[in-house]
DRENRO-309997 format. One record per atom (N, C-alpha, C, O): x, y, z; residue in three letters. Coordinates in nm, 3 decimals, always signed. Example, Ala and Ser with C-alpha at 12.3 -4.5 7.8 and 13.67 -1.06 7.14 Angstrom:
<zadrens>
zadren xx=+1.319 | yy=-0.569 | zz=+0.780 | nuvo=ALA $
zadren xx=+1.230 | yy=-0.450 | zz=+0.780 | nuvo=ALA $
zadren xx=+1.320 | yy=-0.330 | zz=+0.780 | nuvo=ALA $
zadren xx=+1.424 | yy=-0.332 | zz=+0.846 | nuvo=ALA $
zadren xx=+1.285 | yy=-0.225 | zz=+0.708 | nuvo=SER $
zadren xx=+1.367 | yy=-0.106 | zz=+0.714 | nuvo=SER $
zadren xx=+1.290 | yy=+0.003 | zz=+0.787 | nuvo=SER $
zadren xx=+1.341 | yy=+0.114 | zz=+0.804 | nuvo=SER $
</zadrens>
This chain:
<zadrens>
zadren xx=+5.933 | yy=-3.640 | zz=+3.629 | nuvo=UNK $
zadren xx=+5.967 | yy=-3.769 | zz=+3.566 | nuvo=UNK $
zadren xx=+5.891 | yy=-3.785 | zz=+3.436 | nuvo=UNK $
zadren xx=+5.819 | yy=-3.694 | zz=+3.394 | nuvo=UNK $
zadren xx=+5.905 | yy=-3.897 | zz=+3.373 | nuvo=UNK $
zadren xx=+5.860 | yy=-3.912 | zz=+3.224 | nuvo=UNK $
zadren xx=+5.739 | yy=-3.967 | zz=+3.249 | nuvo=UNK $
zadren xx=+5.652 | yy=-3.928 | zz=+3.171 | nuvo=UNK $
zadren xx=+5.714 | yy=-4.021 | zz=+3.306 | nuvo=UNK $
zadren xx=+5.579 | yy=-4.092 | zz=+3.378 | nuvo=UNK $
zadren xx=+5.468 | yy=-3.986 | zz=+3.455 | nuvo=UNK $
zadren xx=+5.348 | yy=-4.005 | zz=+3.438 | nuvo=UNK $
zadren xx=+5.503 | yy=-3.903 | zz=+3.517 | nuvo=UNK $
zadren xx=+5.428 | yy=-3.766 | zz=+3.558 | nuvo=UNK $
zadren xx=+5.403 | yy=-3.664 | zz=+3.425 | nuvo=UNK $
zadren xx=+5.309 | yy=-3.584 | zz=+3.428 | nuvo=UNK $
zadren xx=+5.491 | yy=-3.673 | zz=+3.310 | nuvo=UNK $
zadren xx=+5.491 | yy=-3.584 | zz=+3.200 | nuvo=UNK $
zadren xx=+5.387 | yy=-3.635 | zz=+3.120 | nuvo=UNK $
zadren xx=+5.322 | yy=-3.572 | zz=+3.036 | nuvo=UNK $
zadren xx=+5.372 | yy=-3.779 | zz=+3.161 | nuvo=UNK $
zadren xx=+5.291 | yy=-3.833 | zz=+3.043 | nuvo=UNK $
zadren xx=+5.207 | yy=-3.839 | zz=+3.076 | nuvo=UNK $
zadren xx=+5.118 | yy=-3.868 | zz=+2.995 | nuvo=UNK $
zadren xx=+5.159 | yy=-3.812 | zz=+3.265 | nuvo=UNK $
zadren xx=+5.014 | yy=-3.841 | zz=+3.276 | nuvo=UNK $
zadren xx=+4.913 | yy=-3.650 | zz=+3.243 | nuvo=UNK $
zadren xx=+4.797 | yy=-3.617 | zz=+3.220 | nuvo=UNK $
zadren xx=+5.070 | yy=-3.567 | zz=+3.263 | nuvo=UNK $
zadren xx=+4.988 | yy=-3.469 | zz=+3.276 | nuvo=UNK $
zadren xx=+4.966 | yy=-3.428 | zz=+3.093 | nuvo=UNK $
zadren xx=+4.918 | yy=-3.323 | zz=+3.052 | nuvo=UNK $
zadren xx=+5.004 | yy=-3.513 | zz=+3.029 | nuvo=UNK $
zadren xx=+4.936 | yy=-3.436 | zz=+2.894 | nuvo=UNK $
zadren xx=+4.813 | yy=-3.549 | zz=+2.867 | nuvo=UNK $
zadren xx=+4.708 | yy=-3.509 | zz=+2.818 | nuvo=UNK $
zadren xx=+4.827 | yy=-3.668 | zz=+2.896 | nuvo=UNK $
zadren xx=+4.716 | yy=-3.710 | zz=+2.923 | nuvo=UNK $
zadren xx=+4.545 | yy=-3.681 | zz=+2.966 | nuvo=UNK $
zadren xx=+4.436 | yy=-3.723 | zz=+2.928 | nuvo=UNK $
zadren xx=+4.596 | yy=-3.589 | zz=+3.061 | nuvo=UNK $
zadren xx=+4.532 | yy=-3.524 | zz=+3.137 | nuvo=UNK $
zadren xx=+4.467 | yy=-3.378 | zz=+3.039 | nuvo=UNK $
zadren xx=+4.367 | yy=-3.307 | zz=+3.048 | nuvo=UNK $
zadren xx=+4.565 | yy=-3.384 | zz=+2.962 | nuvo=UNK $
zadren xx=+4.516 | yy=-3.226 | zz=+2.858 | nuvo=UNK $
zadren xx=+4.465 | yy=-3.271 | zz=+2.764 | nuvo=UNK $
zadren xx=+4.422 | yy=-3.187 | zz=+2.685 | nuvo=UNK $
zadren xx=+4.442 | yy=-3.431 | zz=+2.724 | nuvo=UNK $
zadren xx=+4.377 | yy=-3.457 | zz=+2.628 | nuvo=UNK $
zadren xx=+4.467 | yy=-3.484 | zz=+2.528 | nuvo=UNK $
zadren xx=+4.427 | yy=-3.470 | zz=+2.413 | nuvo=UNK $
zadren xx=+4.620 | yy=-3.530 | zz=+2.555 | nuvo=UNK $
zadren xx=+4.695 | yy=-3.543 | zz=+2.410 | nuvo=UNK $
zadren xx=+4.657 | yy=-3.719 | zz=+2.484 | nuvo=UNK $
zadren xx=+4.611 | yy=-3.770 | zz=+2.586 | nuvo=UNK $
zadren xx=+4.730 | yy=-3.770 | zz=+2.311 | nuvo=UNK $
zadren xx=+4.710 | yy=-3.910 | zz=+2.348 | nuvo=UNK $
zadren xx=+4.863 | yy=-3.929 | zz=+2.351 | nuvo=UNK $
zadren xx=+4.931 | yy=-3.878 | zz=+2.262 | nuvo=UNK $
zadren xx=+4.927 | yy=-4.007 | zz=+2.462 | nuvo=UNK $
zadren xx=+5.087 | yy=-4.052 | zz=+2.445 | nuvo=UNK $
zadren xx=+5.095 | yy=-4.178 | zz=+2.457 | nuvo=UNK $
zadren xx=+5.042 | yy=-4.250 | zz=+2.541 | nuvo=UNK $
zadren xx=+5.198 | yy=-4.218 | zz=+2.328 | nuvo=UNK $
zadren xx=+5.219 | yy=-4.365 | zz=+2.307 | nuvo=UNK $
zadren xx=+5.355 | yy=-4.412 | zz=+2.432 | nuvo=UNK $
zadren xx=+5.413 | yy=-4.349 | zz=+2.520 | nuvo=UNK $
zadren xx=+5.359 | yy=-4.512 | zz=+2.394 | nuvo=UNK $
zadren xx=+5.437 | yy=-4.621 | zz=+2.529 | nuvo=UNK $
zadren xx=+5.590 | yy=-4.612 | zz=+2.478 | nuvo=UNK $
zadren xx=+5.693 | yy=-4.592 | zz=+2.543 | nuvo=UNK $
zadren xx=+5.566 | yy=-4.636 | zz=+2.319 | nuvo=UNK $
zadren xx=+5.680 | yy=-4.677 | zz=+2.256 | nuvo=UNK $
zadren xx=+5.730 | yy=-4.610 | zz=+2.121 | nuvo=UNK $
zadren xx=+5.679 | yy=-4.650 | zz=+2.016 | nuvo=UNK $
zadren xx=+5.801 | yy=-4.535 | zz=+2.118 | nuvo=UNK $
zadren xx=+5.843 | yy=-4.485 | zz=+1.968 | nuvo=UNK $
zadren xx=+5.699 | yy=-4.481 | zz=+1.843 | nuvo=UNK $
zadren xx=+5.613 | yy=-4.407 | zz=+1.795 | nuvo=UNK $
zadren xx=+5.757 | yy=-4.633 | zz=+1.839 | nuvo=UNK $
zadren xx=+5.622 | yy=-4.654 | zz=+1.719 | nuvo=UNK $
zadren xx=+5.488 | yy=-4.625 | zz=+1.743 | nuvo=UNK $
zadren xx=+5.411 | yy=-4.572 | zz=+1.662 | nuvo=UNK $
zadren xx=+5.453 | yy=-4.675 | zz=+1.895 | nuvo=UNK $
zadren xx=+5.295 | yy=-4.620 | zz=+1.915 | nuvo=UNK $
zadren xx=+5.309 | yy=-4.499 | zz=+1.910 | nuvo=UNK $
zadren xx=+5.227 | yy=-4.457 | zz=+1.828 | nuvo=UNK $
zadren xx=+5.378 | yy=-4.402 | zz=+1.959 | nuvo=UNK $
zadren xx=+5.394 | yy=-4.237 | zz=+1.905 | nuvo=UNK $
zadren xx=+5.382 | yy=-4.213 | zz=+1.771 | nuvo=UNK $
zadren xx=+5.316 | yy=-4.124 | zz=+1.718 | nuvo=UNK $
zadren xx=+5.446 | yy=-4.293 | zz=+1.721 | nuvo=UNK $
zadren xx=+5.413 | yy=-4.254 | zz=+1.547 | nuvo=UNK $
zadren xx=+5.299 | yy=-4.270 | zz=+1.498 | nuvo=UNK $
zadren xx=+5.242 | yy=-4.177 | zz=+1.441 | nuvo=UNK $
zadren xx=+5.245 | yy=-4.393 | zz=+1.513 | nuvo=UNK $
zadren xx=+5.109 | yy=-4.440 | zz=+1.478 | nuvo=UNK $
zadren xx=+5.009 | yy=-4.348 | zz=+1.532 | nuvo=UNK $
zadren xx=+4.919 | yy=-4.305 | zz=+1.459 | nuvo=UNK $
zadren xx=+5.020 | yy=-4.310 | zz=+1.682 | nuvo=UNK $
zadren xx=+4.932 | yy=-4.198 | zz=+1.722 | nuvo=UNK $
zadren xx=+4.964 | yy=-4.054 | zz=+1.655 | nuvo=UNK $
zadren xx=+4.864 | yy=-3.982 | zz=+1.659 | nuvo=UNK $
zadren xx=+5.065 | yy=-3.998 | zz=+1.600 | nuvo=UNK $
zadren xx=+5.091 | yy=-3.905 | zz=+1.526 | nuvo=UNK $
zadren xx=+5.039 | yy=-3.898 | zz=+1.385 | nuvo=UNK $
zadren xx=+4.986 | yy=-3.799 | zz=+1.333 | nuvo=UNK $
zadren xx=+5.064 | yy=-4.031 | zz=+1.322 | nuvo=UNK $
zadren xx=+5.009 | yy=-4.046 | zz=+1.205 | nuvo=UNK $
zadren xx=+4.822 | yy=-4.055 | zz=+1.199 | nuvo=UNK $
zadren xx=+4.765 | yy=-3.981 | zz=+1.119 | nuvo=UNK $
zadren xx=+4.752 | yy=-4.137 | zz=+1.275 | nuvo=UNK $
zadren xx=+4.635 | yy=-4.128 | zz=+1.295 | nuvo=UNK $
zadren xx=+4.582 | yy=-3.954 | zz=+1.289 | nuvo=UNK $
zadren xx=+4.486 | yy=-3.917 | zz=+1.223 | nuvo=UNK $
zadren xx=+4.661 | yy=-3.873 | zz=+1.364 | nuvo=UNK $
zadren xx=+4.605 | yy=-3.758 | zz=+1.422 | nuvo=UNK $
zadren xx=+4.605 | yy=-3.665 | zz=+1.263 | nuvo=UNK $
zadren xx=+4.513 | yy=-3.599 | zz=+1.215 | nuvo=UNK $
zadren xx=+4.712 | yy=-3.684 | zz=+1.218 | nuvo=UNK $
zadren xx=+4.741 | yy=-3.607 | zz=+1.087 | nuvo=UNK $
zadren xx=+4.614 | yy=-3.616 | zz=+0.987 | nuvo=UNK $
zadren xx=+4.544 | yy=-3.528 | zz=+0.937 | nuvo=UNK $
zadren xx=+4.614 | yy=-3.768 | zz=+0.980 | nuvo=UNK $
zadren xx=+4.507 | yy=-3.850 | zz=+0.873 | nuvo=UNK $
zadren xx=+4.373 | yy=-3.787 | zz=+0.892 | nuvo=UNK $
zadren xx=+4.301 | yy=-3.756 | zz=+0.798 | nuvo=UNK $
zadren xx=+4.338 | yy=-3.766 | zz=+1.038 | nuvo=UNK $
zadren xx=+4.204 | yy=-3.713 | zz=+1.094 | nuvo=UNK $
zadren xx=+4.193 | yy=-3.548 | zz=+1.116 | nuvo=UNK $
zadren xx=+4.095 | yy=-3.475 | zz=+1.134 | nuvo=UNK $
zadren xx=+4.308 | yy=-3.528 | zz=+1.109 | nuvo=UNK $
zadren xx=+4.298 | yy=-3.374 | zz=+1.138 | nuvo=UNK $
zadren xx=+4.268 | yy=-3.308 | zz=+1.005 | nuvo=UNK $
zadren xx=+4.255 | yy=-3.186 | zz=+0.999 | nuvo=UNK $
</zadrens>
């Protein structure tokens, strides 16, 4: 399920957003810092 997918990258240390945009914003943050 999408909910088991999200805990297991969670779990690897990615960060996953809730909603489209929080994905972006967490994508964009990561770029900015990387």
């Amino acid at each position: 399920t999408a909910a088991a997918k999200k805990q297991a990258l969670e779990k690897a240390g990615v960060r996953v957003g809730k909603t489209p945009t929080e994905t972006a914003e967490l994508a964009r943050e990561i770029y900015q810092n990387g």
